[in-house]
C-alpha positions as CSV (number, residue, x, y, z in Angstrom):
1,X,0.0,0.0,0.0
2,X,1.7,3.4,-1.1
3,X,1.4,5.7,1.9
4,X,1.3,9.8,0.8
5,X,2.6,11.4,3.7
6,X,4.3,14.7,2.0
7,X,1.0,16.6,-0.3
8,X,1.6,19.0,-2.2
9,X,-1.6,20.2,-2.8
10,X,-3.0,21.7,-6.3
11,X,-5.1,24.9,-6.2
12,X,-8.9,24.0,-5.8
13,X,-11.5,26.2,-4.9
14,X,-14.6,25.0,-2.2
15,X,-16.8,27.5,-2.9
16,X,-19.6,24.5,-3.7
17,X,-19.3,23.0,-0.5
18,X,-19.4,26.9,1.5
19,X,-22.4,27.5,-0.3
20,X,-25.0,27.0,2.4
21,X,-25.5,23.7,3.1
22,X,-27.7,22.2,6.0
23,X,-27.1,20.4,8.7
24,X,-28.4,17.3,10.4
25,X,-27.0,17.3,13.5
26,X,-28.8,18.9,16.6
27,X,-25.6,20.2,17.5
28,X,-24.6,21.4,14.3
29,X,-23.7,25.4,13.4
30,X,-24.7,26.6,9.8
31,X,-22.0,29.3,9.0
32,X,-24.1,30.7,6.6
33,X,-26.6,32.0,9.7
34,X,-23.8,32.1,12.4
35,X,-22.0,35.4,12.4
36,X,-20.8,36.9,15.0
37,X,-21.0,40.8,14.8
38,X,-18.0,42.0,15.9
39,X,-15.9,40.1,13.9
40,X,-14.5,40.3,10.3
41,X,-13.5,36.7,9.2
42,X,-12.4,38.6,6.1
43,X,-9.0,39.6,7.4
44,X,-8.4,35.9,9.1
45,X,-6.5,33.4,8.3
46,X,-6.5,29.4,9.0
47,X,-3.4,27.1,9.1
48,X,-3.3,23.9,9.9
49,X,-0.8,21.9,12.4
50,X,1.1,19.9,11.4
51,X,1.2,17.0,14.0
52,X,-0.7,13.6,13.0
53,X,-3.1,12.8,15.6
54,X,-4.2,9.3,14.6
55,X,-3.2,6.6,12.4
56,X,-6.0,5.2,10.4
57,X,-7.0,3.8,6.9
58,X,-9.5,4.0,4.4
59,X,-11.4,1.5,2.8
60,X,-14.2,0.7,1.0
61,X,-17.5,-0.3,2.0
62,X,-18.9,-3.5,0.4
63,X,-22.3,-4.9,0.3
64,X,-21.8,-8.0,3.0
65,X,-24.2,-9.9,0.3
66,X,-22.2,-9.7,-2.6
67,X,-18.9,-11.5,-1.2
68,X,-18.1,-11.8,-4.5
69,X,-18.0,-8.1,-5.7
70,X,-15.5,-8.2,-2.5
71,X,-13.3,-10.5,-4.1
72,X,-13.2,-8.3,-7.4
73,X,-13.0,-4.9,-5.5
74,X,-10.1,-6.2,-3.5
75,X,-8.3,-7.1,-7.1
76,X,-8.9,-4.1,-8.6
77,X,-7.1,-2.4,-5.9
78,X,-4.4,-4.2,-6.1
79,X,-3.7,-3.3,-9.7
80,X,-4.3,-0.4,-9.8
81,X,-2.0,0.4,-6.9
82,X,0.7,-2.4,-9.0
83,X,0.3,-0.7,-12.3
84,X,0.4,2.7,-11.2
85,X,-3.0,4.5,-11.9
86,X,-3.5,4.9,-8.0
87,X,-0.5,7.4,-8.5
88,X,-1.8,8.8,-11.1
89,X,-5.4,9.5,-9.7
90,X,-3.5,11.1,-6.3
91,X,-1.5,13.1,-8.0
92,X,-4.2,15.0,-9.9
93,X,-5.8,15.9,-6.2
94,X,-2.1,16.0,-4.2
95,X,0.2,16.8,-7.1
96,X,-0.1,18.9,-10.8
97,X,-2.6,17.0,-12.1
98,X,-5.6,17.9,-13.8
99,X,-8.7,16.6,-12.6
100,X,-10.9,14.3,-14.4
101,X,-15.1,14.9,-13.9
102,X,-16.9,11.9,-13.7
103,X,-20.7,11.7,-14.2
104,X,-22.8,9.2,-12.6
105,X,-25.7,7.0,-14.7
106,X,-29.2,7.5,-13.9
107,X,-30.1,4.4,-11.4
108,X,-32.4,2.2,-13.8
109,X,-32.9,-1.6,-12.2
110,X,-33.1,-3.1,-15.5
111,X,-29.4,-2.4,-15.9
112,X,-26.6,-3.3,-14.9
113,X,-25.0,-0.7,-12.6
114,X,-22.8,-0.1,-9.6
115,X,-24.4,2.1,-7.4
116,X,-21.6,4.1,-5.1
117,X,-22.5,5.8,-1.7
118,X,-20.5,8.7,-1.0
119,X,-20.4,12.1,0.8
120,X,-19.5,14.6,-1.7
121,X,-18.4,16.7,0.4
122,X,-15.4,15.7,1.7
123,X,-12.8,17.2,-0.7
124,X,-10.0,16.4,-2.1
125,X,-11.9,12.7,-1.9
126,X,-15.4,13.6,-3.5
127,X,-17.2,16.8,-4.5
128,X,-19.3,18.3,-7.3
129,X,-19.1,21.0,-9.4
130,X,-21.9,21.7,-11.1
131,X,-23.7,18.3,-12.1
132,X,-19.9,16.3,-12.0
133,X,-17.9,14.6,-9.5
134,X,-14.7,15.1,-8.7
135,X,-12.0,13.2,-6.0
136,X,-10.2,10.8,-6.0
137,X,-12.8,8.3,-4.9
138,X,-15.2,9.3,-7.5
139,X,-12.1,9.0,-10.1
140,X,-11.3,5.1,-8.5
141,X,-15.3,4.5,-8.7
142,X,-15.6,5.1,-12.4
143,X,-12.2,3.0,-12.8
144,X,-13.9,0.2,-10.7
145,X,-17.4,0.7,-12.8
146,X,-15.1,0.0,-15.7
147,X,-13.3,-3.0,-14.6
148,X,-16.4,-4.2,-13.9
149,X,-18.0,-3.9,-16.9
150,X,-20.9,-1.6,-15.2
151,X,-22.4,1.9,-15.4
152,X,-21.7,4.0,-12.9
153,X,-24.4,5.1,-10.1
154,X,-23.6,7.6,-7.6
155,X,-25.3,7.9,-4.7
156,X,-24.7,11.5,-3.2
157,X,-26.1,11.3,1.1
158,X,-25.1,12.7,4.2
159,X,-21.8,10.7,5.6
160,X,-24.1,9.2,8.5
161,X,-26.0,7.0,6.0
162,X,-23.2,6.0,3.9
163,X,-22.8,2.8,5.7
164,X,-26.2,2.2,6.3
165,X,-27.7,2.4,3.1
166,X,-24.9,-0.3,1.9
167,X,-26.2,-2.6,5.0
168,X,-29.6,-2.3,3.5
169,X,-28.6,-3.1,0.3
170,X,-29.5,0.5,-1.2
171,X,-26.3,0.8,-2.6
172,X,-23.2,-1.9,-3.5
173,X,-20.5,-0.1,-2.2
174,X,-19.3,3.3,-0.1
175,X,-16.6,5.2,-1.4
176,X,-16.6,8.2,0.8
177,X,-13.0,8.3,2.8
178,X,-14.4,6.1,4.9
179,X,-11.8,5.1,7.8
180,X,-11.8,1.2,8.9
181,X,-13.5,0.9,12.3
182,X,-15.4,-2.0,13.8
183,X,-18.7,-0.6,14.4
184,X,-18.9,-0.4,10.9
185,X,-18.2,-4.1,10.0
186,X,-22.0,-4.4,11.6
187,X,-22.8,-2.9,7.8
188,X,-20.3,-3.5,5.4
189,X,-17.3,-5.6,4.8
190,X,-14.6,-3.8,4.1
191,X,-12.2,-4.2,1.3
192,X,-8.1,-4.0,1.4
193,X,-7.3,-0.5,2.7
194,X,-5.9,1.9,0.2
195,X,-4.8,4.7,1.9
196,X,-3.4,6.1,5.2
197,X,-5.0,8.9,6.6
198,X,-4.6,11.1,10.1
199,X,-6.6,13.8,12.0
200,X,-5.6,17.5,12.4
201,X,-6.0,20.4,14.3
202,X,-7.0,23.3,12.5
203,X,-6.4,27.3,14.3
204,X,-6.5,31.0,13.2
205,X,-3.3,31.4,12.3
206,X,-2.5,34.3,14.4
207,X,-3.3,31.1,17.1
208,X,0.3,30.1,18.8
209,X,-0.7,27.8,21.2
210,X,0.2,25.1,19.3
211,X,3.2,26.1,17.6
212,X,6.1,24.1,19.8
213,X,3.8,21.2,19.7
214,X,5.9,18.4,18.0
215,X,3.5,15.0,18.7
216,X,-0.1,14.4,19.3
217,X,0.7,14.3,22.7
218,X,1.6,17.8,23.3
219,X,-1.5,18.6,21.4
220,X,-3.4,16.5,23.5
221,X,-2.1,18.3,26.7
222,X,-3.4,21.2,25.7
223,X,-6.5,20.4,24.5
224,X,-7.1,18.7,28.2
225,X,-6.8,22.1,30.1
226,X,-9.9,23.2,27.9
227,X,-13.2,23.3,29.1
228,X,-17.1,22.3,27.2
229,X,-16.9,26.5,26.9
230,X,-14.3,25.8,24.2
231,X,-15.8,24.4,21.1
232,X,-14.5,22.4,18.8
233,X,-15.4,22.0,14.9
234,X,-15.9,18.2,13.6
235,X,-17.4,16.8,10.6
236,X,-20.7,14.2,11.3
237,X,-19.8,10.8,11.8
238,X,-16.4,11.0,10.9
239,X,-13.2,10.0,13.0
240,X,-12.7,13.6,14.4
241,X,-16.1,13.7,16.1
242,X,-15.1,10.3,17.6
243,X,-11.5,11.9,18.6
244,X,-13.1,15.0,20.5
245,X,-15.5,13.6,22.1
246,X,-14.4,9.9,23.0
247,X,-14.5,6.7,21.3
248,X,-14.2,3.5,23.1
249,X,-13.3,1.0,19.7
250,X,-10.5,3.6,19.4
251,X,-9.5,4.3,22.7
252,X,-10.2,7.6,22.4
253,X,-10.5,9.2,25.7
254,X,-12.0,12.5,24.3
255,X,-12.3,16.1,26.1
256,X,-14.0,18.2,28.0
257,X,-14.6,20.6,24.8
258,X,-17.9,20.8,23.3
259,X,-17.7,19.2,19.8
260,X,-19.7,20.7,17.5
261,X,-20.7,18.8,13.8
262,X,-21.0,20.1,10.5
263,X,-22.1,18.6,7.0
264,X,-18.9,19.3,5.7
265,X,-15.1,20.3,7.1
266,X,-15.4,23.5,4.9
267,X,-18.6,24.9,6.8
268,X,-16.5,24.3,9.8
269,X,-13.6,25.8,9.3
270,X,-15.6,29.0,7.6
271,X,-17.3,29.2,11.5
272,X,-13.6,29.5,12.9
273,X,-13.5,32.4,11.1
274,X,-17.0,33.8,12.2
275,X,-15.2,33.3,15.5
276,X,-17.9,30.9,16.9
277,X,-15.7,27.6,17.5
278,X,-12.3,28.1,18.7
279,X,-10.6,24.6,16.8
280,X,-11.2,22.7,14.1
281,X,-10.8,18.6,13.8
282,X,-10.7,16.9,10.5
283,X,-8.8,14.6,8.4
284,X,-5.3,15.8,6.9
285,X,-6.0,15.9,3.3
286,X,-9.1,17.8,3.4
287,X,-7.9,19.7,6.4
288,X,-4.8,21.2,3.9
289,X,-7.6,21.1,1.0
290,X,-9.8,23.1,3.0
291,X,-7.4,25.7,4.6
292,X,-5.3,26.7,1.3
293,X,-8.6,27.4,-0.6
294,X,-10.6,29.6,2.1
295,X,-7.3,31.4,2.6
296,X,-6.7,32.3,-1.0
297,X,-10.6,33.4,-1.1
298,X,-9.8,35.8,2.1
């Protein structure tokens, strides 16, 4: 498995997934109707730091019913990771690539189709623009579709169902960045893993808390002293929800800060700005994604 540990990243814009999306969390913050007043988010800045908080993986989600699209899911990763098109697809999203759209089929039973649960909005791994998709999941999906002599269905949903609606045999398969943990075995079976992923911390860059930090550990020290005053950004369902607020499968002890979810990381990092959550937790990629695009838009 080729692990990507130094991105550099290509100049993409999120201005799709700031544009006033809903939530569905009772906890969750809407930037687009959370301002604060006294505060001009247009002369801040976010960086991100630059500490790994977790080790994880991703995998795909397969339909527990259909061992056999396992089997060929499992191959297909496996060459394209051998014959170098995994490269290739990363390096469109990490490198100075151009990305490719990909269009999904209109679901019709009397055909033969793949139908892909995702998120799409969980760049640089799937987005839209316009009536496309874009990521690099959406790029291996139409590459799998292919192998597989199917058409391509894509599901769009909120990251909470992505699982489910494989375990209820709504979909074949979920392609959504979605990190290996057990709970999730109780809906899919999850393929090979084909990618290493980590959490990070996201600040206002005038923030210098966090500056010496050199491991998650010193991080973690300091996000212990904070209290459930202090609020931190996550996206729903996804491993840095788990990480704030405690996950027992993980071992995550969690804090005492109030973890608060959005749709999409983007929505939560634009609310750092309003100034109404103090931190932001979300995986690397997209946090980097994320960050360089709202600060060139600032």
């Amino acid at each position: 498995m080729k692990k990507f540990i130094t991105i550099a990243l290509a100049t993409v814009t999120v201005v799709a997934a700031l544009a006033g999306c809903g939530n569905g969390s009772s906890n969750s913050n809407d930037s687009s109707n959370s301002n604060n007043s006294g505060d001009d988010s247009s002369k801040k800045t976010v960086k991100v730091i630059q500490v790994d908080l977790t080790d994880e993986e991703y995998a795909f989600g397969v339909d527990k019913t259909q061992p056999e699209l396992l089997d060929s899911v499992n191959d297909f990763i496996k060459q394209i990771q051998d014959d170098g098109t995994f490269d290739e697809i990363c390096n469109k999203y990490f490198g100075d690539g151009t990305p490719d759209p990909v269009t999904s089929a209109t679901l019709d039973e009397s055909k033969d189709q793949l139908l892909v649960a995702t998120n799409a909005a969980f760049e640089p791994f799937e987005y839209t623009k316009g009536d496309s998709y874009y990521g690099v999941d959406m790029e291996i999906a139409a590459a799998l579709a292919d192998y597989l002599g199917k058409e391509l269905v894509i599901q769009n949903m909120d990251f909470d169902a992505v699982c489910l609606s494989v375990g209820q045999q709504k979909c074949d398969i979920a392609m959504a960045g979605l990190t290996v943990k057990p709970d999730r075995e109780e809906y899919v079976t999850f393929s090979t893993s084909y990618y290493v992923a980590s959490q990070r911390l996201i600040t206002l860059s005038d923030d210098t808390e966090f500056d010496s930090c050199t491991d998650a550990a010193a991080i973690e020290a300091i996000l212990n002293e904070k209290d459930s005053s202090v609020k931190i950004g996550v996206q729903n369902g996804t491993t840095g929800q788990f990480y704030v607020e405690g996950d027992e499968d993980w071992e995550f002890d969690g804090f005492a800060a109030t973890a608060v979810g959005y749709k999409n990381g983007a929505l939560a990092v634009q609310d750092l700005l309003n100034g109404n959550i103090q931190y932001v937790i979300i995986d690397s990629a997209p946090a980097a994604f994320i960050t360089e695009s709202i600060n060139k838009m600032q």
